[in-house]
C-alpha positions as CSV (number, residue, x, y, z in Angstrom):
1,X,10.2,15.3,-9.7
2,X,7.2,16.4,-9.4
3,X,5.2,17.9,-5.9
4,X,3.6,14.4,-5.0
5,X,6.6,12.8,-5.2
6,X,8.4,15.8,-3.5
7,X,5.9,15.4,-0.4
8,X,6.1,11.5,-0.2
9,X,10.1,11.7,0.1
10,X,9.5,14.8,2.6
11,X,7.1,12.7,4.3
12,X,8.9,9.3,4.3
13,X,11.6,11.5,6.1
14,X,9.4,11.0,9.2
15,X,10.0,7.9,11.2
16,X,6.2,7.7,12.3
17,X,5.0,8.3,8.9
18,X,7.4,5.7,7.4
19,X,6.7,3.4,9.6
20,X,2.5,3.9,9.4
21,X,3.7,3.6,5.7
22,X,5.0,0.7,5.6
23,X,2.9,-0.7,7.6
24,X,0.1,-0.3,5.9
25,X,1.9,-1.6,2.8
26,X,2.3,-5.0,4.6
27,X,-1.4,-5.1,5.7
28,X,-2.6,-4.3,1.7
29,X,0.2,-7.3,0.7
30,X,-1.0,-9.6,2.8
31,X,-4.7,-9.1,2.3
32,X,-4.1,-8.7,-1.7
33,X,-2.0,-12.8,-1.0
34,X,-5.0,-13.8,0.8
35,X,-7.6,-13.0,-1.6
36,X,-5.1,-14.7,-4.0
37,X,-5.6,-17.8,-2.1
38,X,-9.3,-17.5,-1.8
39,X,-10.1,-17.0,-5.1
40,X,-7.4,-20.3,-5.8
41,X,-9.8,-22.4,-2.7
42,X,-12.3,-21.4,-4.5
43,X,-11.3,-22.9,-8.3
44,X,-10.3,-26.0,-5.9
45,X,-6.2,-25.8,-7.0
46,X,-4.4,-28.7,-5.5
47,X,-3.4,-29.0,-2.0
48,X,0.0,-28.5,-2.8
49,X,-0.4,-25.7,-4.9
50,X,-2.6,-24.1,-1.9
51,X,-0.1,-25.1,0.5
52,X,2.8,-23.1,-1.5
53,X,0.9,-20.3,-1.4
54,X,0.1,-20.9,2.3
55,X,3.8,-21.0,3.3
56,X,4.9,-18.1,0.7
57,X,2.2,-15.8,2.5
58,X,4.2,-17.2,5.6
59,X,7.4,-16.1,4.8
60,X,6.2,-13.2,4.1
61,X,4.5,-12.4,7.2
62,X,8.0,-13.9,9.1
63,X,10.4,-11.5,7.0
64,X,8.9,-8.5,7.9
């Protein structure tokens, strides 16, 4: 292991920094989903196809 990942465990050890971790995580999912769906608006995919990834960015957002 090296010292990066040495510090990240140490770090993920704090509940504030986990939770600003993960936390961030979620905001860079979400905004990396809904580019996704841009870009598919954009090449005018189906309305089904945009609604699946409507409700998978959904069930995301619910589940955590």
């Amino acid at each position: 292991m090296n010292i990066a990942e040495r510090y990240l465990k140490k770090q993920l050890s704090s509940e504030e920094f986990s939770r600003s971790f993960l936390e961030e995580k979620v905001k860079l999912d979400i905004e990396y989903q809904l580019e996704e769906l841009k870009k598919d608006i954009q090449t005018r995919k189906s309305p089904d196809e945009l609604l699946k990834k409507v409700d998978s960015i959904e069930q995301y957002v619910m589940s955590v």
